[in-house]
C-alpha positions as CSV (number, residue, x, y, z in Angstrom):
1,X,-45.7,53.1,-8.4
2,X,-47.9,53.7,-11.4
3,X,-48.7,57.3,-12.5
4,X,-52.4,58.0,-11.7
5,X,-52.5,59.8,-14.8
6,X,-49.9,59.2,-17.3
7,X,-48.8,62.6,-18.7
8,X,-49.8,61.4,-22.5
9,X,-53.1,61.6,-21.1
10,X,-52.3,65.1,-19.6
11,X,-51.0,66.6,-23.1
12,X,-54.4,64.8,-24.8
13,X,-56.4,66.7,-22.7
14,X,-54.6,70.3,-22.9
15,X,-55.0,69.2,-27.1
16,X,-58.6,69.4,-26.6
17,X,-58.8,72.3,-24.9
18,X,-56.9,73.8,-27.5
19,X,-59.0,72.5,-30.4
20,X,-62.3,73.4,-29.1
21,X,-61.6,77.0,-27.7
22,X,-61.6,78.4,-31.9
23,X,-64.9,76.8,-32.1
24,X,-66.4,78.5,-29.3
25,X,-64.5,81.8,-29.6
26,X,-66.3,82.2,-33.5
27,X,-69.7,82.2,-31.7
28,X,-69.5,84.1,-28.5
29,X,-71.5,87.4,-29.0
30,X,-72.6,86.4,-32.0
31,X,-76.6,85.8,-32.8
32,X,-76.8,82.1,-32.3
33,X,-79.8,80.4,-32.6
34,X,-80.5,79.3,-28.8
35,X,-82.7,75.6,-28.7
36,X,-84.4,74.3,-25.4
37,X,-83.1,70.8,-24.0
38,X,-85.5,68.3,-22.7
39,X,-84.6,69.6,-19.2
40,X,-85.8,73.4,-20.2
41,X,-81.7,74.1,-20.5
42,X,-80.8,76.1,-23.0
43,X,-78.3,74.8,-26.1
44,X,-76.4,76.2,-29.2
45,X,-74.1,75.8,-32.2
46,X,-71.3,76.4,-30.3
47,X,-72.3,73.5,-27.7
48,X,-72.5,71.3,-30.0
49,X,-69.5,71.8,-32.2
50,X,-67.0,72.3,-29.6
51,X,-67.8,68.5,-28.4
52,X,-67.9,66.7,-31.4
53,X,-64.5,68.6,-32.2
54,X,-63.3,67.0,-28.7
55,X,-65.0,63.6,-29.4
56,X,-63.2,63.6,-32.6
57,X,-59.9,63.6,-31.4
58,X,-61.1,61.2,-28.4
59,X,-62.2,58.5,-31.2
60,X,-59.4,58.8,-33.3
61,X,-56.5,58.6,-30.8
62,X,-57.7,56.6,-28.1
63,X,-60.5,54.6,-29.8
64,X,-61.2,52.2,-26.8
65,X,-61.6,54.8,-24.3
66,X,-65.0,55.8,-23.1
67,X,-66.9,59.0,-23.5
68,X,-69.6,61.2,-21.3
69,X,-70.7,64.0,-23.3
70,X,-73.5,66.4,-22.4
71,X,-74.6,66.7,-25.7
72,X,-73.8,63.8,-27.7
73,X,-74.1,61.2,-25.1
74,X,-72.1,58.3,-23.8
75,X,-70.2,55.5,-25.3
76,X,-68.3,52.7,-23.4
77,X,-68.6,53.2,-19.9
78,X,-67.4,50.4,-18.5
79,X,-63.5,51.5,-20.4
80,X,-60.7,52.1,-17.7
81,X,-60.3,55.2,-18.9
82,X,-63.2,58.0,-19.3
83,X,-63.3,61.1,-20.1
84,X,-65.8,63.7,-19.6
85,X,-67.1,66.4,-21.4
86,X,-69.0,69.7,-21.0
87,X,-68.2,71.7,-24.1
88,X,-69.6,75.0,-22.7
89,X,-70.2,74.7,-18.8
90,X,-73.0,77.6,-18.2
91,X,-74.7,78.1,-21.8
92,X,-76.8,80.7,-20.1
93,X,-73.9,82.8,-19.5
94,X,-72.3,82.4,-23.4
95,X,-75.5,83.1,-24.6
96,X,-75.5,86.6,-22.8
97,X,-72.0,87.5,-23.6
98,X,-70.5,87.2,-20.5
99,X,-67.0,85.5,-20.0
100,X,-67.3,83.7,-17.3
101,X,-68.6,79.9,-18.8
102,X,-65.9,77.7,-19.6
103,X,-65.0,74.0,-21.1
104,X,-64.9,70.8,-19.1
105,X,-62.8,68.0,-19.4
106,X,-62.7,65.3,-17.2
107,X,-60.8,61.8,-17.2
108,X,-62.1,58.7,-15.1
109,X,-59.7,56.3,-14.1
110,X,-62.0,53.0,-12.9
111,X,-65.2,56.0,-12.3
112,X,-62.8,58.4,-10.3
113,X,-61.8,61.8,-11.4
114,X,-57.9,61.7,-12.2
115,X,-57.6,64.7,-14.5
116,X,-59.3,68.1,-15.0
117,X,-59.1,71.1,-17.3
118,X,-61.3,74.0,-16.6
119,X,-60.7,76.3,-20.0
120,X,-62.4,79.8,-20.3
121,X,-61.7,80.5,-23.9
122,X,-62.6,83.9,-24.0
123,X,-60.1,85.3,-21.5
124,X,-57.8,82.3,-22.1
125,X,-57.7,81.0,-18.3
126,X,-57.4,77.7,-18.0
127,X,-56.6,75.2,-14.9
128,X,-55.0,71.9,-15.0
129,X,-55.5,69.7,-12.7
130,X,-53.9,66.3,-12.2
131,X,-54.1,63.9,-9.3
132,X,-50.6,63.7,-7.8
133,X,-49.8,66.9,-9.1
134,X,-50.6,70.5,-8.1
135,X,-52.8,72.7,-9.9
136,X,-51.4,74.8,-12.3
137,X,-53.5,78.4,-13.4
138,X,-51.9,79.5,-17.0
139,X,-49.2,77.7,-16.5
140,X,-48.2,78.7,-12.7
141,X,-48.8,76.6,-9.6
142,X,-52.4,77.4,-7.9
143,X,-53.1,77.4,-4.2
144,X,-55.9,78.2,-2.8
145,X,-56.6,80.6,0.2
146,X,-57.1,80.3,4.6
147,X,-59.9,81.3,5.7
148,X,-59.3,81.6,9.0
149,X,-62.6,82.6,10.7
150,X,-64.3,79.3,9.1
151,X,-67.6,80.0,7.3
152,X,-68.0,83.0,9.1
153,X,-65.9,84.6,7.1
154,X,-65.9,82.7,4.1
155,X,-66.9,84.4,0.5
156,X,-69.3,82.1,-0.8
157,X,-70.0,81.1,-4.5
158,X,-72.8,79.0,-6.1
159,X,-74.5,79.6,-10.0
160,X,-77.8,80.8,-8.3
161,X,-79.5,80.2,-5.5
162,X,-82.7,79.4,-7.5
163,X,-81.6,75.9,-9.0
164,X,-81.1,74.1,-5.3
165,X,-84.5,71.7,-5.6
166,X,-86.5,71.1,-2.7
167,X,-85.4,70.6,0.9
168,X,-81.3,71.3,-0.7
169,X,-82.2,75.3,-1.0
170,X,-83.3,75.4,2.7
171,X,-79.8,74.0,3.4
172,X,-78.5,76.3,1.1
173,X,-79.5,79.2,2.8
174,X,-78.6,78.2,6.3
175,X,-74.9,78.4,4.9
176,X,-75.6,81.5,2.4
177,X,-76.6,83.1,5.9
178,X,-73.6,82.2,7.9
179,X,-71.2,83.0,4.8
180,X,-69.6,86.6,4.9
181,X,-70.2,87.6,1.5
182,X,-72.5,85.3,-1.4
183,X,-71.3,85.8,-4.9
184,X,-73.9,84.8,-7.2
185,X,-73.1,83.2,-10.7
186,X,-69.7,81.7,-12.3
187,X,-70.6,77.9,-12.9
188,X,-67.1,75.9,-13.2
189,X,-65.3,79.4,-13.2
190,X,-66.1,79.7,-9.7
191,X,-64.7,75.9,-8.7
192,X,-61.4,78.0,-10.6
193,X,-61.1,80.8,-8.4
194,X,-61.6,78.7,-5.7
195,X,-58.9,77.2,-6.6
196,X,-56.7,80.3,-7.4
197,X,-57.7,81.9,-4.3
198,X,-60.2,84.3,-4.6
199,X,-63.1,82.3,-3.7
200,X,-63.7,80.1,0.1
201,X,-66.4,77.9,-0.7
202,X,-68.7,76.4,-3.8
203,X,-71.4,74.8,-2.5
204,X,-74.6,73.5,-5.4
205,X,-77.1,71.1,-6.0
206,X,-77.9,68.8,-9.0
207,X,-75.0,68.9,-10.7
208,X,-74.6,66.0,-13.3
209,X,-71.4,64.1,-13.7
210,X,-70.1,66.3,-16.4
211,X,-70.8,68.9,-14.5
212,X,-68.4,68.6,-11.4
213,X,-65.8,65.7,-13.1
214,X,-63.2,68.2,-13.8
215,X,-63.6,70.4,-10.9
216,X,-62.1,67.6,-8.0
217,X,-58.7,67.5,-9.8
218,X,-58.6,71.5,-9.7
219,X,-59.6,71.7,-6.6
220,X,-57.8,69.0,-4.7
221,X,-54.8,69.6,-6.2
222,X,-54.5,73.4,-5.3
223,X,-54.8,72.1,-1.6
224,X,-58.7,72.4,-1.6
225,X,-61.3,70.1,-0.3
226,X,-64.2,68.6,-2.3
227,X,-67.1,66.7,-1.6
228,X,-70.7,65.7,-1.6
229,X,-72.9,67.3,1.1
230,X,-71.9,64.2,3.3
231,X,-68.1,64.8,3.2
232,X,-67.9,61.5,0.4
233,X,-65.5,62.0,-2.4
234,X,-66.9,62.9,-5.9
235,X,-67.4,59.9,-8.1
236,X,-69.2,58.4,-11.4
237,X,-72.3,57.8,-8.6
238,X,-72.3,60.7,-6.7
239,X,-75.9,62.5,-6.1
240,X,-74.8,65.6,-7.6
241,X,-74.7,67.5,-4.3
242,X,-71.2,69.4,-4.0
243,X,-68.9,71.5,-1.4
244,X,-65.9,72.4,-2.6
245,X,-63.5,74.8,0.2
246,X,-60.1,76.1,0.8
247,X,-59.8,74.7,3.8
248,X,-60.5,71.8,6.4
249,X,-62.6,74.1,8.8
250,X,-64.6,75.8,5.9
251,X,-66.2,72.5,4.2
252,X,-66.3,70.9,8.2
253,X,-68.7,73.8,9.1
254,X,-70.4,73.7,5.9
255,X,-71.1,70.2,6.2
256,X,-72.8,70.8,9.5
257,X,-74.8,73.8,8.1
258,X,-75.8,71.7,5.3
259,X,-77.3,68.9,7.6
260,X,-78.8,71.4,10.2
């Protein structure tokens, strides 16, 4: 049987995380000009630097191989292999000095997510997460946790509850009220400690693919579920809508709260 992920792909993808964590380290607490996106969302230096370091090494080792980027844009989709990029996953938290954003890199293998790094480069955590493989977290196996009252008990995490659009922040806030604690804030770091443990439950709205790519390896592979809001698994087409739990009867209630 075929490797889903062959581990050259693996130590290519630790190699970027290592080449774009300098970048972003020279700018953090420093005063970087901040620039508005189309979107309204907010963009810097070190954005932009730390992907076209990671697109570099892409292009120049495996030149036939697509790219997503969130800054830069995308280049040969329809490859077999794709890898995804967000260079600094919650901008608004770099830009306020606080530790908790991190880089994202994602491979497709035919649209599915095979491989995932979540890298915090400021506190040096990082997750690997390959499919077939457990998570590691620096280097040690990750698990996550039971929650064994369900979503009752559950410590909840999601960026903000502000940036669920529409109808989604109604069915937010029927599982924000049956969650035991809500921790607000965290981006991909919070998909991490999910998958370390600390966290029960992720749940957020309009994430884009570069958003959430790297997060299913972590999170599956420390024994975690992950989904869209309709128990799918995460793919190239999915609508941005995402649970991710420690547990079978966490995402099962979720789900249900979610749908009302």
């Amino acid at each position: 049987m075929t490797e889903p992920c062959p581990t050259p792909l693996v130590t290519l993808a630790e190699r970027l995380a290592d080449a774009s964590g300098p970048v972003i380290r020279q700018y953090f607490r420093t005063p970087v000009a901040v620039d508005d996106k189309a979107d309204a969302s907010p963009v810097t230096i070190a954005d932009r630097e730390a992907e076209r370091t990671i697109r570099a090494i892409i292009e120049a080792e495996r030149p036939d191989d697509g790219i997503y980027g969130e800054e830069f844009g995308t280049k040969n989709l329809d490859a077999e292999w794709v890898w995804v990029i967000d260079p600094i996953d919650g901008t608004k938290s770099f830009i306020t000095g606080r530790p908790i954003f991190g880089t994202l890199i994602a491979l497709l293998h035919r649209g599915r997510p095979v491989l995932g790094v979540i890298d915090q480069p400021i506190v040096r955590d990082r997750w690997l997460g390959v499919e077939g493989r457990t998570t590691m977290f620096n280097g040690q196996p990750a698990r996550v946790r039971a929650c064994a009252g369900g979503l009752a008990a559950a410590t909840l995490g999601t960026t903000s509850p502000d940036l669920f659009p529409g109808a989604d922040q109604d069915a937010f806030r029927r599982v924000a009220g049956a969650a035991k604690v809500s921790v607000y804030g965290g981006d991909c770091y919070s998909y991490g400690l999910l998958a370390a443990g600390y966290y029960d439950l992720v749940v957020e709205s309009g994430l884009k693919l570069y958003d959430f790519a790297a997060l299913v390896p972590v999170v599956t592979g420390a024994g975690g579920l992950m989904t869209d809001w309709d128990g799918r698994p995460l793919d190239a087409k999915s609508n941005g809508r995402v649970v991710a739990a420690g547990d079978a009867r966490t995402h099962r209630e979720t789900l249900a709260a979610l749908a009302g």
